[in-house]
C-alpha positions in Angstrom: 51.3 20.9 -4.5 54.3 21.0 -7.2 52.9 19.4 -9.8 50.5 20.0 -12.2 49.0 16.7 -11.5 50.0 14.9 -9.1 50.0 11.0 -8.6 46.6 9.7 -8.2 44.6 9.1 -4.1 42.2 6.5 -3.4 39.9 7.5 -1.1 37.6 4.8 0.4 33.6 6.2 1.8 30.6 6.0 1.8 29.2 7.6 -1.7 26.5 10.6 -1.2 25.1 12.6 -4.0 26.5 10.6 -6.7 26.3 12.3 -10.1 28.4 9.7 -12.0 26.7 8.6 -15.0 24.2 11.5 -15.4 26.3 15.1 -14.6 25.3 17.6 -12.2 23.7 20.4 -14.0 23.6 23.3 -11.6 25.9 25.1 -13.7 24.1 24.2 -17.3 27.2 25.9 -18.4 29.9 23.4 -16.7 28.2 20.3 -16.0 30.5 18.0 -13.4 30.3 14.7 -12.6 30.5 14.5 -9.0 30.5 12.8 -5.5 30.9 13.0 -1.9 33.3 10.4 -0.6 31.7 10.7 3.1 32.2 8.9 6.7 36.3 9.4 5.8 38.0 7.2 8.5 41.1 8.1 10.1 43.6 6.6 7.1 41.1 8.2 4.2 41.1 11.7 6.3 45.2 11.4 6.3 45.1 10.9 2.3 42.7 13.8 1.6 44.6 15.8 4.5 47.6 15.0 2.3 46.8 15.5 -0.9 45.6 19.4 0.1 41.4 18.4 -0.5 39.0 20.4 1.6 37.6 18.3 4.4 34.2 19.3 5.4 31.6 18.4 7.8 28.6 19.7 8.4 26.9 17.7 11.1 27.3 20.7 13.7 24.7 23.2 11.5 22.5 19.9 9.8 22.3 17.4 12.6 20.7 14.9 10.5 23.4 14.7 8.0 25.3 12.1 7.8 27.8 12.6 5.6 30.6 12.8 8.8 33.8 14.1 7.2 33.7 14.2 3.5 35.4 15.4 0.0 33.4 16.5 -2.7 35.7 15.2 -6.0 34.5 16.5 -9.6 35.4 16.3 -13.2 34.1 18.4 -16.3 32.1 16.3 -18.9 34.9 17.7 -21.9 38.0 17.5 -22.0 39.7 20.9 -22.9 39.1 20.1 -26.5 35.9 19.1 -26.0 35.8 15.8 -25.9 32.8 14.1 -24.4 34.7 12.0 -21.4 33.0 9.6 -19.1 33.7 8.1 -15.3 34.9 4.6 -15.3 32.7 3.1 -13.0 33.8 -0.9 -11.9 31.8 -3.2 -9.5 33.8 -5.0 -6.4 35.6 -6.9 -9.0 36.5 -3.8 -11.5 34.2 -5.3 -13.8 32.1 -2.5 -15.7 29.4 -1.5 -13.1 25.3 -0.8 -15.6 25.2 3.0 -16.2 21.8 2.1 -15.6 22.2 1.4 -11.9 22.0 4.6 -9.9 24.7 4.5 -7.1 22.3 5.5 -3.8 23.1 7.8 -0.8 25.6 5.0 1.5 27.1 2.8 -1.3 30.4 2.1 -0.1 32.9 2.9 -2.8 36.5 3.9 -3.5 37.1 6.6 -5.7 40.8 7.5 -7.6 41.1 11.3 -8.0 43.9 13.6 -8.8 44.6 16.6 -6.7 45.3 19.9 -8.6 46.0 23.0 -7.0 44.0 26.5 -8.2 44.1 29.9 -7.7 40.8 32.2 -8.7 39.8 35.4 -7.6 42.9 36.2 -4.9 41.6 32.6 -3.2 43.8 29.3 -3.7 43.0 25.4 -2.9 43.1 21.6 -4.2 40.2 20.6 -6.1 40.0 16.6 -6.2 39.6 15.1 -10.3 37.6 12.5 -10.3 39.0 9.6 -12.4 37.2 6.3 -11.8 34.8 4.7 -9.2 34.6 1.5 -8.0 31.3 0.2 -6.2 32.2 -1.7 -3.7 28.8 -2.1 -1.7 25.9 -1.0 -3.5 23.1 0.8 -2.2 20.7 1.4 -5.5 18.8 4.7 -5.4 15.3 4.6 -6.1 13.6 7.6 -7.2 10.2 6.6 -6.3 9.6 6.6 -2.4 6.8 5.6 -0.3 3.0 6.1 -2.2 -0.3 6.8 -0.8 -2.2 3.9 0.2 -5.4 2.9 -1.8 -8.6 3.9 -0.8 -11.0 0.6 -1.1 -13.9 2.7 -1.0 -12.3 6.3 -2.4 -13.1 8.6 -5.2 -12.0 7.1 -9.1 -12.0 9.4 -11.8 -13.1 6.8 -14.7 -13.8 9.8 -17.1 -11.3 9.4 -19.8 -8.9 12.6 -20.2 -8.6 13.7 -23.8 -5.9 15.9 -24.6 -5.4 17.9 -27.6 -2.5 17.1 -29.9 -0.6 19.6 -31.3 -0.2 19.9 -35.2 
């Protein structure tokens, strides 16, 4: 890579892991917004090839995963001033897509990023920016999964629980 930013990619997948709206906090220090753009066909893996972005695929150590080929794009929640910056997200039409609607494992989206090359710590690579998002197919996440099943006949607690407030 030659420049400092280069022209923007458009990489089209399947969305896994997206933190878009909310940022990924396993660094509470640099919280990212990120995704995996994942199930990269042929054209897509040329762009990423391209562009210098770390393909990976993990299917041969997690056999259930099914990512297929995949980049993982990121951007900081600040600018370098410190400015509070966002993802534009668009729906199929690149009207604004609810920040309220989680984007779920599958969603098939495209996502512009910019390549930038780094060097840290003797080791060198592209990361991919992301910029915007748009959801082309949406899978919505939902947090709450399969429940038990009631029990006709089962146990009720109808003893009311009385917690102390705190003054």
């Amino acid at each position: 890579m030659t420049n400092e930013y280069a022209d923007p990619i458009f990489l089209t997948g399947e969305a896994y892991w997206a933190k878009i709206f909310e940022p990924n906090m396993i660094n509470p220090e640099k919280p990212e917004y990120t995704i995996d753009v994942c199930n990269l066909d042929s054209d897509n893996m040329k762009i990423a090839e391209e562009a210098g972005l770390s393909i990976k695929n993990v299917s041969n150590e997690k056999p259930d995963d099914k990512r297929g080929n995949f980049v993982t794009l990121k951007q900081f929640t600040t600018t370098f001033k410190g400015d509070p910056r966002t993802i534009r997200v668009v729906d199929a039409k690149r009207n604004p897509f609810p920040s309220n609607t989680l984007i779920g494992n599958g969603s098939q989206v495209c996502a512009k990023a910019f390549p930038k090359a780094w060097t840290f710590g003797g080791k060198e690579g592209v990361k991919g920016y992301l910029d915007s998002l748009q959801v082309r197919q949406l899978v919505e996440y939902a947090s709450s999964g399969p429940d038990f099943d009631v029990v006709p006949d089962g146990y009720t607690n109808n003893e009311a629980v009385d917690f102390p407030l705190a003054s």
